[in-house]
C-alpha positions as CSV (number, residue, x, y, z in Angstrom):
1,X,119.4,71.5,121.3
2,X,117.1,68.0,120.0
3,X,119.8,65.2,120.5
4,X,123.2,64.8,122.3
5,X,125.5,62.0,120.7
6,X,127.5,59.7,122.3
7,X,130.6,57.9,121.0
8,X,131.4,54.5,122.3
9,X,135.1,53.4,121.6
10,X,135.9,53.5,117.4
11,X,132.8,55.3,117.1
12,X,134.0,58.7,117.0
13,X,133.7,59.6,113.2
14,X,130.1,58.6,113.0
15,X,129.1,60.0,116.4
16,X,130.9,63.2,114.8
17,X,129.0,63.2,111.5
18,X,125.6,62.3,113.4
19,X,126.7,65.7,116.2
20,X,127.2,67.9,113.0
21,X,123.6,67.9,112.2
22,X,121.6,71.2,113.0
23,X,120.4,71.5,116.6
24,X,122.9,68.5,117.8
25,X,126.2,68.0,119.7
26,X,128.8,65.6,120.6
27,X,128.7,64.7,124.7
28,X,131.9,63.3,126.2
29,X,131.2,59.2,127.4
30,X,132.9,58.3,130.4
31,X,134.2,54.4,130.5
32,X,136.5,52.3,132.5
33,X,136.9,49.5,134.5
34,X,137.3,49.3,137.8
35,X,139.3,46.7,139.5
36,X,137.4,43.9,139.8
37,X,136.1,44.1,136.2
38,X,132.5,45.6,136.4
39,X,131.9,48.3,134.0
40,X,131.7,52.4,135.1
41,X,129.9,53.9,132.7
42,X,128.6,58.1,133.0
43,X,127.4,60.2,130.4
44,X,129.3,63.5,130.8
45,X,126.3,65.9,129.5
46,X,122.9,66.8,130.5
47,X,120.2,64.4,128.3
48,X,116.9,65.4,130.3
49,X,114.2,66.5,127.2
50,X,116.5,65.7,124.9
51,X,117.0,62.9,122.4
52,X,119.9,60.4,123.9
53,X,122.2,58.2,121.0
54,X,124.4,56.1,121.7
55,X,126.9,55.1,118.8
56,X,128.1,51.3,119.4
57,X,128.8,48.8,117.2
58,X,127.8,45.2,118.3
59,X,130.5,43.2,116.6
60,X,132.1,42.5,119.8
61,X,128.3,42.1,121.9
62,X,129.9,40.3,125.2
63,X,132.2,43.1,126.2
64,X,130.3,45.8,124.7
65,X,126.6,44.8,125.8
66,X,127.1,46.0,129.6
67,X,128.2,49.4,129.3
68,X,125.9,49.9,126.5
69,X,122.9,49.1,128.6
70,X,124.3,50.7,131.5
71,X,124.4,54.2,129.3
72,X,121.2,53.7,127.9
73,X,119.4,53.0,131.2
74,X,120.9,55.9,132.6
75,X,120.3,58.3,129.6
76,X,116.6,57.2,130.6
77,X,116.6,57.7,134.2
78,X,118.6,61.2,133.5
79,X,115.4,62.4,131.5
80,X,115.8,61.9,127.8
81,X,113.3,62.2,125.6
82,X,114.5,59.2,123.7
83,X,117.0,56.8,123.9
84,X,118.1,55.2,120.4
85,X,121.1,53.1,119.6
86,X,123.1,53.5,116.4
87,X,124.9,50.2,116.0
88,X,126.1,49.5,112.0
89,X,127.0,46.1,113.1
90,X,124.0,44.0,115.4
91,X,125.4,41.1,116.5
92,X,123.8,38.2,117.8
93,X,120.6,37.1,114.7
94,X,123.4,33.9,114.0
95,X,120.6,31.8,116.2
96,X,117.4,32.4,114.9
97,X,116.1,29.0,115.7
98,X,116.7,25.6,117.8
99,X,119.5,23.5,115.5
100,X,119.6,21.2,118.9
101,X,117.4,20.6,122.3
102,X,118.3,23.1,125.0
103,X,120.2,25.7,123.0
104,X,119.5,29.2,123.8
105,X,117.6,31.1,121.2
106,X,119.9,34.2,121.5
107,X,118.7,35.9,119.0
108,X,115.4,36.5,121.1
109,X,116.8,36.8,124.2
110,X,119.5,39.6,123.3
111,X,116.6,41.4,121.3
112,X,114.3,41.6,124.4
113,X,117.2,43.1,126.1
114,X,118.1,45.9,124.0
115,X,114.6,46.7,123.4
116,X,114.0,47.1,126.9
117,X,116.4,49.8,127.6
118,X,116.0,52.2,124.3
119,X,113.5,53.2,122.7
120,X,114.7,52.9,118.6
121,X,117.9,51.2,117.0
122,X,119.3,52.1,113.8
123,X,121.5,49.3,111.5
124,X,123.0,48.5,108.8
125,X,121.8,45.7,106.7
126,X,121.0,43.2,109.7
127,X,121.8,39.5,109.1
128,X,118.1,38.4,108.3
129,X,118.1,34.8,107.9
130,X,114.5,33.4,108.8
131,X,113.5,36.4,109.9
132,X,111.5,38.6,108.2
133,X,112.6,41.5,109.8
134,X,113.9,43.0,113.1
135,X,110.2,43.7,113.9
136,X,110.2,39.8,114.8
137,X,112.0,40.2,118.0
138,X,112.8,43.6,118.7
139,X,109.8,45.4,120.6
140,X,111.3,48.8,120.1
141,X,111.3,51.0,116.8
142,X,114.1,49.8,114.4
143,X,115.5,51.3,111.0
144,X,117.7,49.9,108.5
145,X,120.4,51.7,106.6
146,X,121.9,50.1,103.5
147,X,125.1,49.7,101.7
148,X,124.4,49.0,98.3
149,X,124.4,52.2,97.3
150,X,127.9,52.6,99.1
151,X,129.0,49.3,97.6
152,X,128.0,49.8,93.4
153,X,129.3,53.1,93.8
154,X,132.8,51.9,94.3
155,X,132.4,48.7,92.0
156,X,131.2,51.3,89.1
157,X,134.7,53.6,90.2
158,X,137.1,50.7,90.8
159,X,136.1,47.7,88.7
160,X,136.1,47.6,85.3
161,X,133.2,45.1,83.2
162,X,132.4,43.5,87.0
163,X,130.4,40.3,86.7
164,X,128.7,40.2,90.9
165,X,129.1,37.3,92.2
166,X,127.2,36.0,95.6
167,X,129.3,32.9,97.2
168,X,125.9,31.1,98.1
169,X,121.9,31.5,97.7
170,X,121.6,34.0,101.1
171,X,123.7,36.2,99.5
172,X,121.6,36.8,96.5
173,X,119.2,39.6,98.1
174,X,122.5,41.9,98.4
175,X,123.9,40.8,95.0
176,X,121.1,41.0,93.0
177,X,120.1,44.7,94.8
178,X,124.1,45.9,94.0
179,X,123.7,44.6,90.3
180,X,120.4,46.6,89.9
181,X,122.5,49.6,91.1
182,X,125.6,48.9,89.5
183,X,124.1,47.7,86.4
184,X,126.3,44.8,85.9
185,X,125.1,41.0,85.5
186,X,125.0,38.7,88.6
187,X,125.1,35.0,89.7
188,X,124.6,33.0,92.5
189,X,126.8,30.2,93.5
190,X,125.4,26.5,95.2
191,X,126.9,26.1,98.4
192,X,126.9,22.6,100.6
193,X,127.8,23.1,104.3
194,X,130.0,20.2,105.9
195,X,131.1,22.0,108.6
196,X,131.9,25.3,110.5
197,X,134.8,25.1,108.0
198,X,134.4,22.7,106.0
199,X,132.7,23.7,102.5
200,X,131.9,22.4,99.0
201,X,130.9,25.5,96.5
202,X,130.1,24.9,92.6
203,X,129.8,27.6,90.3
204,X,127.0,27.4,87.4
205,X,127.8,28.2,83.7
206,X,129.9,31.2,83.8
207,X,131.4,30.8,80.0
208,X,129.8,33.9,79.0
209,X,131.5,36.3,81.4
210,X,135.1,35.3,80.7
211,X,136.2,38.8,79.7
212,X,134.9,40.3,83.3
213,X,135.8,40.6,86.3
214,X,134.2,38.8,89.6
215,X,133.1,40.7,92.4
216,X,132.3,38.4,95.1
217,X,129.6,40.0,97.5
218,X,128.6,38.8,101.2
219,X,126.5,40.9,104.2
220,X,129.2,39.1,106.3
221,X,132.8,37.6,106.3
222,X,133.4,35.8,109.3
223,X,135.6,32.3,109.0
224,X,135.5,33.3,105.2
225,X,135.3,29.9,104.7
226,X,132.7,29.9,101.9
227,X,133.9,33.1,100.1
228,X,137.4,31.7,100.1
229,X,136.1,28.5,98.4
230,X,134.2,30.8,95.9
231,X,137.3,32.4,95.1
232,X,139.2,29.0,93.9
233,X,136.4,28.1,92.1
234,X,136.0,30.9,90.0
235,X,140.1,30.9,89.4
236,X,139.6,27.0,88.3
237,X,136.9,27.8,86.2
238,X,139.1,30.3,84.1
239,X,138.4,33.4,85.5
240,X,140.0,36.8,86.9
241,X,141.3,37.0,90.4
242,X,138.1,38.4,92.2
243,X,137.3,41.0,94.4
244,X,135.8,40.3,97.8
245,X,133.4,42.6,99.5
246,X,132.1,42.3,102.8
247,X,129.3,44.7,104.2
248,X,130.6,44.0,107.7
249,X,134.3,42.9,108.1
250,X,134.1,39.8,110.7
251,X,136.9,38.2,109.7
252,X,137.4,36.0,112.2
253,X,140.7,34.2,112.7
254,X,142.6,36.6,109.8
255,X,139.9,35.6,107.4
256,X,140.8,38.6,104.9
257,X,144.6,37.3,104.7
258,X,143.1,33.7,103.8
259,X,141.3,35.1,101.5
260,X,144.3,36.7,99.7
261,X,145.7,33.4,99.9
262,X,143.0,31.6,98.1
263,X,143.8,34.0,94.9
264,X,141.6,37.1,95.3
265,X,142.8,40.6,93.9
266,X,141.2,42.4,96.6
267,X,139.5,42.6,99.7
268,X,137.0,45.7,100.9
269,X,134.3,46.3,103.3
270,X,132.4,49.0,104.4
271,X,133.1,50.6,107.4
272,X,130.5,48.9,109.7
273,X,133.4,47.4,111.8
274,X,136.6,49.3,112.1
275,X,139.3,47.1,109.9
276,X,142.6,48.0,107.2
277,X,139.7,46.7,104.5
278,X,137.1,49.4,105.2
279,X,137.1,50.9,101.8
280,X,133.1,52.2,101.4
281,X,132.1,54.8,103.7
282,X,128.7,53.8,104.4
283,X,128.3,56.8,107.8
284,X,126.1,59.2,105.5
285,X,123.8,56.8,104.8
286,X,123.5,55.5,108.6
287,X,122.8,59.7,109.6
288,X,120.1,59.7,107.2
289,X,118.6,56.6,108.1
290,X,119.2,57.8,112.0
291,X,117.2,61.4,111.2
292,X,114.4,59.8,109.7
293,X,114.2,57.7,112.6
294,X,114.1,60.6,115.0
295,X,111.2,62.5,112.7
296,X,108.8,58.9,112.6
297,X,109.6,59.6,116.7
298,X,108.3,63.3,116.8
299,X,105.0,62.1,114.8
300,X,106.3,63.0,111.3
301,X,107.7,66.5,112.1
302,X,110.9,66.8,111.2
């Protein structure tokens, strides 16, 4: 047996999917609390020689972070060959820089951390703002799995004449990449932040694509604040009710319902974060992306 799996809470299907490989199994995570709060944590299978993964999703970092590092220090100290964590959501890259004098640069900080207990982390589509890559901060071996494919495979089956749609100019790296895919046109809306919740989004010449539908397209939804502003925009300007996808469902604060409010047909994710949108199974692409992570670790042999 190469690699034992372990599921964190939610996890399950993708630990499952990622223990059905040849030569790998699922092993039974033990968590709880005990009364005073602190975090018991004990991997219920043997990991010396073998490959340790540990399936959590950082959407929720602060509760989840702990136990996490607790598992993966112990996977190390228990023998493993490797330690690597499968998270589809990383959390924490929102500060990539100092906005104001004695803020903590958290993306750093939480990167050093992780790195310093495993030994490779697998993702999908990391929120890469001034970043290059993960590379930047994280000292350990990283892998990216994305969801375009995922996402123009379901436009192409559940949208008819789609016109993509990005609700402001960071969005345009996954817009223009799901428009290559899904061959459909693409534009780019101008956003102007004045606030957390507060924005002002204008949408340029669009009289061409009338007859299509808009497929609004974001990494993340969290307030929804800017997507939800898209969404009136495009209705003023005359066209169809969009659809709103998210790679990873935030959604912070009921953010999908707002943005039925606002006039949008439909809301979808992939299934990064466990939500009632989750409509793109994205958990093949992330068990590819994790096996050629483990080959590049045994020197190119597979």
């Amino acid at each position: 047996m190469k690699e034992v799996v372990f599921a964190f809470p939610g996890h399950e299907p993708l630990a499952r999917l990622l223990a059905a490989r040849p030569g790998s199994a699922e092993g039974p995570l033990v968590l709880r609390r005990f009364p005073d709060g602190e975090s018991y944590v004990r991997l219920d299978a043997p990991v010396a020689g073998r490959d340790a993964l540990l399936v959590c999703g950082l959407d929720r970092p602060d509760e989840r972070l702990l136990p996490l590092v607790f598992a993966a220090g112990a996977a190390r100290e228990l023998g493993a060959a490797s330690v690597g964590i499968v998270a589809p959501y990383l959390g924490y890259l929102r500060q990539d820089r100092r906005f104001r004098d004695g803020e903590a640069l958290t993306s750093a900080a939480f990167a050093k951390l992780l790195s310093g207990y495993a030994d490779w982390l697998v993702t999908v589509d990391p929120h890469l703002h001034r970043y290059r890559s993960l590379e930047q901060i994280y000292s350990l071996r990283t892998a990216v799995a994305h969801a375009a494919p995922g996402i123009s495979a379901w436009i192409q089956e559940h949208v008819e004449a789609a016109l993509l749609v990005g609700p402001d100019a960071e969005s345009e790296q996954w817009v223009a990449e799901v428009a290559r895919l899904a061959r459909c046109p693409h534009i780019v809306l101008e956003k102007t932040r004045r606030g957390d919740r507060e924005v002002e989004v204008s949408a340029p010449a669009i009289e061409h694509y009338r007859d299509r539908t808009p497929v609004l397209i974001d990494d993340i939804i969290s307030t929804g604040v800017t997507m939800a502003e898209a969404v009136v925009r495009l209705i003023r300007a005359g066209m169809r009710a969009p659809v709103c996808i998210a790679v990873h469902a935030v959604f912070a604060g009921g953010a999908d319902a707002a943005l039925i409010e606002a006039g949008a047909a439909k809301v979808v994710s992939c299934n990064t974060i466990a939500h009632a949108t989750n409509a793109i199974d994205v958990n093949g692409a992330v068990a590819d992306t994790v096996t050629q992570a483990l080959t590049m670790r045994l020197g190119g042999k597979p």
